[in-house]
C-alpha positions in Angstrom: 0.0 0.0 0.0 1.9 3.7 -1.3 1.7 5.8 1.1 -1.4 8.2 -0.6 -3.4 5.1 0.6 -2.1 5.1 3.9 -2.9 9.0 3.8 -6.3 9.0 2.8 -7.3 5.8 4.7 -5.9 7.8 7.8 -8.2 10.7 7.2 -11.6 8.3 6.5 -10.6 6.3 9.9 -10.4 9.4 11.9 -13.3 10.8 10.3 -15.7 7.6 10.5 -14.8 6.9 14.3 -15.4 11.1 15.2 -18.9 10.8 13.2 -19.7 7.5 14.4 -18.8 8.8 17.9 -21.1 11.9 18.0 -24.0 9.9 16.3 -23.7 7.2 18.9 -23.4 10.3 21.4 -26.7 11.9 20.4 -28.5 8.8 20.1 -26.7 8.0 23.9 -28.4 11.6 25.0 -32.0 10.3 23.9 -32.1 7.3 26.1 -30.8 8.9 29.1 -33.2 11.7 29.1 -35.6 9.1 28.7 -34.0 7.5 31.5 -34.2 10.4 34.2 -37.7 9.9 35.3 -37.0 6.2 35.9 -33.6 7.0 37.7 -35.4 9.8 39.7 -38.6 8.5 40.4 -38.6 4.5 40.1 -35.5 4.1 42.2 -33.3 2.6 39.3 -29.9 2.4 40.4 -27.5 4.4 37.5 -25.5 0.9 37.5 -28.4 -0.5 36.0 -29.4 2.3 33.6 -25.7 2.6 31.7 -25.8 -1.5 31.6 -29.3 -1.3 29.6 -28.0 1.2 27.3 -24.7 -0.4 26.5 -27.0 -3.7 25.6 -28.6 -1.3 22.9 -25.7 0.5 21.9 -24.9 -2.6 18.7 -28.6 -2.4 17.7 -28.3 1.4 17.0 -24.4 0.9 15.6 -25.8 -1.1 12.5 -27.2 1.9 11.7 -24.8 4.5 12.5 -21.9 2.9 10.8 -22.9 3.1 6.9 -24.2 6.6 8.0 -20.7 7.7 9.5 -18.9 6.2 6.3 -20.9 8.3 3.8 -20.7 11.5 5.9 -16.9 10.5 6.2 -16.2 9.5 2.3 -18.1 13.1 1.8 -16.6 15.2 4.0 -12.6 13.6 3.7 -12.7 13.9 -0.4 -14.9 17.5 -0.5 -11.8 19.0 1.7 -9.3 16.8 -0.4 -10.7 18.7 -3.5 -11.1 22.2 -1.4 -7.3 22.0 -0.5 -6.5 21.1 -4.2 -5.0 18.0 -2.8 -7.4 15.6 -5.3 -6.2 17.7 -8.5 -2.6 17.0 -7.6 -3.1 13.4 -7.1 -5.2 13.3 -10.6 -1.9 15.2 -12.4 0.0 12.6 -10.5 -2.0 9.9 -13.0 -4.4 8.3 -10.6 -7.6 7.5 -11.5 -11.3 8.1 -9.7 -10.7 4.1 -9.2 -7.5 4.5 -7.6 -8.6 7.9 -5.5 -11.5 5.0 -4.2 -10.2 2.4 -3.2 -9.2 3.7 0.1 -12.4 4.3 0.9 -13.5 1.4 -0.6 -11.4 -0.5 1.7 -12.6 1.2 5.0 -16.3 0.3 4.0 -15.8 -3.1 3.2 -14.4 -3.8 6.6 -17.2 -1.9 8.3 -19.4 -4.1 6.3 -17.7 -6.7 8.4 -18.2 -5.1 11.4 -21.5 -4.7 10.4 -22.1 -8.6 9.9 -20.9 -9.4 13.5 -23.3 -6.8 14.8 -26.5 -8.3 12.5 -25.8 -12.0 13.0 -24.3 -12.1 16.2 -24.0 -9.4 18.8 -27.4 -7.3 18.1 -29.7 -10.3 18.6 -27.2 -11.0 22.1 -27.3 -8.2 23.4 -31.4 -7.6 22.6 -31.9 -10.8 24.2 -30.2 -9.8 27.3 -31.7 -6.4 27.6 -35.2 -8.0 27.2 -34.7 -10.4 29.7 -33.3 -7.6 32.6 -36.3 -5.7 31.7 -38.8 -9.0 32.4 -36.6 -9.6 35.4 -36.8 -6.1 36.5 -41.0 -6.0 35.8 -41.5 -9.0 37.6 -39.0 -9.3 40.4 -37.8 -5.5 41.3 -41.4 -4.4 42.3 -40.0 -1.6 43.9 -38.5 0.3 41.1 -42.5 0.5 40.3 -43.4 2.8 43.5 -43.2 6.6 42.8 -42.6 8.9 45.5 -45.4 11.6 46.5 -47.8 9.9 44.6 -50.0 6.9 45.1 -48.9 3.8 43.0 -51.5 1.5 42.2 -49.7 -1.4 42.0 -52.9 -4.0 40.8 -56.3 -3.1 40.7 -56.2 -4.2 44.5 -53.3 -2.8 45.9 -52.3 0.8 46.4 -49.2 2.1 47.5 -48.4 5.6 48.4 -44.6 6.8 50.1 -44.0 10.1 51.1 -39.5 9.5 50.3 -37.6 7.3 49.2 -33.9 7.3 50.8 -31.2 5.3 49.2 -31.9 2.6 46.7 -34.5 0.8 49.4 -35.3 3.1 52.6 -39.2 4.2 52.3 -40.9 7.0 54.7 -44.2 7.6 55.3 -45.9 4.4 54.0 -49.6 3.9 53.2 -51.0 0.6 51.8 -54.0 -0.1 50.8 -54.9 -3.9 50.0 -58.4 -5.1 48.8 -57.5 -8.3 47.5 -60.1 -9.9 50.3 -63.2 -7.9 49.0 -65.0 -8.9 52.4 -62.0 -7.1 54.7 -60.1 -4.5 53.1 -57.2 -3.1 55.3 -54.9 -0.4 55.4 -51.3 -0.1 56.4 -49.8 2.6 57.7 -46.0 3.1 58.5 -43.4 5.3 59.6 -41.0 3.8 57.8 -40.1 1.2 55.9 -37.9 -0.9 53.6 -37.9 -3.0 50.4 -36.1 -6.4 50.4 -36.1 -9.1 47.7 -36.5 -12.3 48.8 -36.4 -15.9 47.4 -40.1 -15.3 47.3 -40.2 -12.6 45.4 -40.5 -8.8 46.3 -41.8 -7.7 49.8 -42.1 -4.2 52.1 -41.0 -4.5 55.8 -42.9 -1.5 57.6 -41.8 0.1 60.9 -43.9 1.3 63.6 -47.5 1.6 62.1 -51.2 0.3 62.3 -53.2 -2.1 60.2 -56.5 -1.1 59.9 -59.1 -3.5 58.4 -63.0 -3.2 57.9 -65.5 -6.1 58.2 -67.9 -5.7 55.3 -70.4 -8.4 56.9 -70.4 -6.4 60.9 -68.8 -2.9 59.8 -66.6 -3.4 62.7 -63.1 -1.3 62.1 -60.3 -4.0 63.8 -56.6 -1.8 64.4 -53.2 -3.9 65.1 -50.4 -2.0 66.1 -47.2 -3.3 64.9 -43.5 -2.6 65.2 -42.4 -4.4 62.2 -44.9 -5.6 59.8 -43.8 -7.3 56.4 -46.6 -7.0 53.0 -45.8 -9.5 50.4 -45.6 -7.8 46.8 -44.6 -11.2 45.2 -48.1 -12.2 43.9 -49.0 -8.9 42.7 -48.3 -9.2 39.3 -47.9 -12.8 38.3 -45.3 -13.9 36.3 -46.0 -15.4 33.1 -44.1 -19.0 33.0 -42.5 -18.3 29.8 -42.2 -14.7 27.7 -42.4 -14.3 24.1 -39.6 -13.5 21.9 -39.4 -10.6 20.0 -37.8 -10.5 16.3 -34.4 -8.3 17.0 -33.4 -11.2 19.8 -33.5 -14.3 17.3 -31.1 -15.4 15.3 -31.2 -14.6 11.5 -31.2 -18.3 11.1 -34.1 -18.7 13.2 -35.7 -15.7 11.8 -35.9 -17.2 7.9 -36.7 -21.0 8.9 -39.6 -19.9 11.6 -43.0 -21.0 10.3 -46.1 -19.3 11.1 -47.0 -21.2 14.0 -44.1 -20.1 15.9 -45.2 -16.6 15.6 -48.2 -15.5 18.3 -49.9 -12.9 15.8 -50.0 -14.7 12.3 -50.0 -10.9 11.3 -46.5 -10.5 12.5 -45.2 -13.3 10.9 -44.0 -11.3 7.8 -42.3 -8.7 9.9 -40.1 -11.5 11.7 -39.6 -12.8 7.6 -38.2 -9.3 6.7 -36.2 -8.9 10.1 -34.0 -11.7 8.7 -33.4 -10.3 5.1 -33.0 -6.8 6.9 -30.1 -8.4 8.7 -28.5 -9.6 5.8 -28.7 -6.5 3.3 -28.3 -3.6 5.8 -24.4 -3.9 6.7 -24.3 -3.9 2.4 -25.4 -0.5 2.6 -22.1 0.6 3.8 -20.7 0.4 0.6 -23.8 1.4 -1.3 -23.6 4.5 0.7 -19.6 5.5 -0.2 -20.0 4.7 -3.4 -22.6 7.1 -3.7 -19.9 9.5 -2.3 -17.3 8.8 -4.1 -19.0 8.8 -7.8 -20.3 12.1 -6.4 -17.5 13.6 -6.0 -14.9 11.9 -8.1 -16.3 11.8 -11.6 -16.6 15.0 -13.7 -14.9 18.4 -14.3 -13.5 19.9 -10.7 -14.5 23.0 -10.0 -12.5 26.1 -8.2 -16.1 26.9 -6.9 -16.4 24.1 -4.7 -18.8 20.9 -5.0 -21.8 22.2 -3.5 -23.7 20.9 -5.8 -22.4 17.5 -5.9 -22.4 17.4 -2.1 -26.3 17.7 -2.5 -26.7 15.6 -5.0 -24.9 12.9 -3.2 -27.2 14.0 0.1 -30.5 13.7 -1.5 -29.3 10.2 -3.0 -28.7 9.1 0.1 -31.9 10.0 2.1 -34.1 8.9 -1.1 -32.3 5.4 -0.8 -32.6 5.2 3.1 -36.8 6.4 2.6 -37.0 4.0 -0.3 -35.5 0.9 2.0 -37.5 2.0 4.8 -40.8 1.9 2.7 -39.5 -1.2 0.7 -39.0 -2.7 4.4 -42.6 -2.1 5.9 -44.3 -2.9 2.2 -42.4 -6.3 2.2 -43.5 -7.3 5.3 -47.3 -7.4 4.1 -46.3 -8.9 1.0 -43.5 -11.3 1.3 -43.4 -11.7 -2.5 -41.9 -8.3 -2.3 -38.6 -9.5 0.0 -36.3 -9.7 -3.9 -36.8 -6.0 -4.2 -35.0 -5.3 -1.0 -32.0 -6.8 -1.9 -32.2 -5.0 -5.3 -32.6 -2.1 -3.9 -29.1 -2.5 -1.9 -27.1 -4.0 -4.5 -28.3 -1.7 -7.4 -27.1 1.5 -6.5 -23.7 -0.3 -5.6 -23.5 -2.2 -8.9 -24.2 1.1 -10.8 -21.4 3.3 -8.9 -19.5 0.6 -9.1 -19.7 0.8 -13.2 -19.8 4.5 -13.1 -16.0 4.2 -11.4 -14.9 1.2 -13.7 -16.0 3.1 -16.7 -15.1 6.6 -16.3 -12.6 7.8 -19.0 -9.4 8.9 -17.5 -8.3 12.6 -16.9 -6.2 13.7 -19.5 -2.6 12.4 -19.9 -0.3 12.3 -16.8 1.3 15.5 -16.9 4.0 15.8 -14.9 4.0 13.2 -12.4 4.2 13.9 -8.9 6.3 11.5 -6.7 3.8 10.4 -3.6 7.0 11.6 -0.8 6.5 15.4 -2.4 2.9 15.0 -2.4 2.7 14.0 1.3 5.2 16.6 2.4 3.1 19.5 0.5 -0.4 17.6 1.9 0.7 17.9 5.3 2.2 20.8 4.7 
């Protein structure tokens, strides 16, 4: 590899990982604002919070990658030209083919990346997200109770707390259980604490009253209590087994199932497409910098800049991500539909590709520069 490869493939790495890393950033911002009411209000320890986010971090990276490597490929080679770096390198005889292959080379090994994410880590990590959030429905009952409000917890239990201190001290509790229609009661306690058991979830009160009504006699019976535990385990039952979602199987899994595995037969061509969608979407990360590149390599350069050509290769780019996006929700009511997804991806590449292979040549080499100079007056 000369080093005017080594150059520009320096350039798209750093320029990929600073894009992907503000995408990834922004995207980071959204869940945790999100977040803030659960961390504030549900008592969800932060611990937990950034270890649900990192399990979604690969499902949003399949995304962000091609995205970074466009916005990369444009911005790297629209400075390259700017800079007058690009019409040096064309006097020095290289062709838009040879000018593209570094980036070339950086998409195809995102493309990579972008395989391990589809068939491996996003289905994982998905998996393991889903199943803290089942274990944290069903078995933290007490990230459920709100402070300064009353929680109803079933439509028989309702639980108010005046503060919450650290990530289990409760003050001023009131509980409210009807489950036994014929003698609702209400607890009432100083203070109090939640504990997880083997049994599931329970409260252990401090220094309070039970109150409980007889329907049949109307007779009000108080029990005064210094340390009263409420079981919170049978509240909300939990389901023996839970259903799978699409983004947590296997792309294997997701292209064999039949339609009996599916609990809505409606959804069954949405878990269909979620396979294919695995298998062309990491493709679009060379789709989208070849886009770019023909964008900005081919044609006449221009001491006014490549505004144009800039746009041009934007509104490409969005028309082919709506385009997928409607081809993706269309296919999944008519699985008939499923070839034009994949033609959709592998078009626009084969088309670049031809638009690159094709291209006539600037010129004759005039004056050809040697790639040491050319490095020396790049950096320069």
């Amino acid at each position: 590899m000369n080093r005017i490869n080594k150059y520009l493939m320096r350039q798209l790495v750093t320029s990929t990982l600073l894009v992907g890393f503000v995408m990834t950033g922004v995207i980071w911002l959204f869940l945790s604002v999100r977040a803030v009411e659960h961390i504030v209000n549900r008592g969800v320890s932060v611990k937990i919070f950034l270890y649900l986010s990192m399990l979604q971090v690969p499902n949003f990276l399949v995304h962000i990658i091609p995205i970074s490597i466009f916005i990369a490929t444009l911005f790297v080679y629209s400075r390259l030209n700017s800079d007058r770096e690009l019409i040096v390198m064309r006097a020095a005889g290289l062709s838009p083919l040879s000018l593209a292959k570094p980036a070339l080379l950086i998409a195809f090994i995102a493309m990579l990346v972008g395989y391990a994410l589809t068939l491996y880590a996003t289905p994982k990590s998905y998996q393991t997200f889903r199943n803290l959030q089942w274990d944290i429905r069903y078995s933290y009952t007490h990230i459920l109770l709100k402070e300064g409000v009353f929680n109803i917890v079933s439509d028989k239990i309702t639980v108010f707390i005046r503060e919450r201190s650290g990530e289990s001290e409760l003050r001023g509790l009131l509980v409210h259980d009807s489950r036994n229609p014929e003698k609702p009661a209400t607890v009432i306690a100083e203070k109090g604490a939640m504990v997880q058991t083997s049994s599931g979830a329970r409260v252990i009160m401090f220094d309070g009253n039970r109150q409980e009504i007889d329907k049949k006699t109307n007779k009000l019976s108080v029990l005064y209590f210094d340390r009263y535990s409420f079981d919170l385990s049978g509240v909300t039952p939990k389901p023996e087994a839970r259903f799978r979602e699409a983004r947590e199987r296997m792309v294997d899994e997701l292209l064999t199932l039949k339609l009996a595995d599916v609990g809505n037969p409606k959804d069954y061509g949405k878990f269909v497409v979620e396979g294919h969608q695995r298998l062309t979407t990491p493709i679009n990360t060379i789709g989208f910098a070849l886009i770019a590149l023909v964008c900005l390599l081919l044609g006449d350069f221009s001491r006014r800049g490549q505004v144009n050509r800039i746009l041009l290769a934007a509104i490409i780019f969005v028309g082919l991500l709506i385009g997928n996006l409607g081809l993706i929700n269309i296919s999944a009511k008519n699985l008939q539909l499923i070839p034009l997804l994949y033609a959709s991806i592998i078009g626009p590449i084969l088309i670049s590709a031809i638009l690159l292979l094709w291209h006539p040549r600037f010129g004759k080499r005039a004056g050809k520069i040697p790639p040491a100079d050319f490095i020396q007056a790049g950096e320069a």
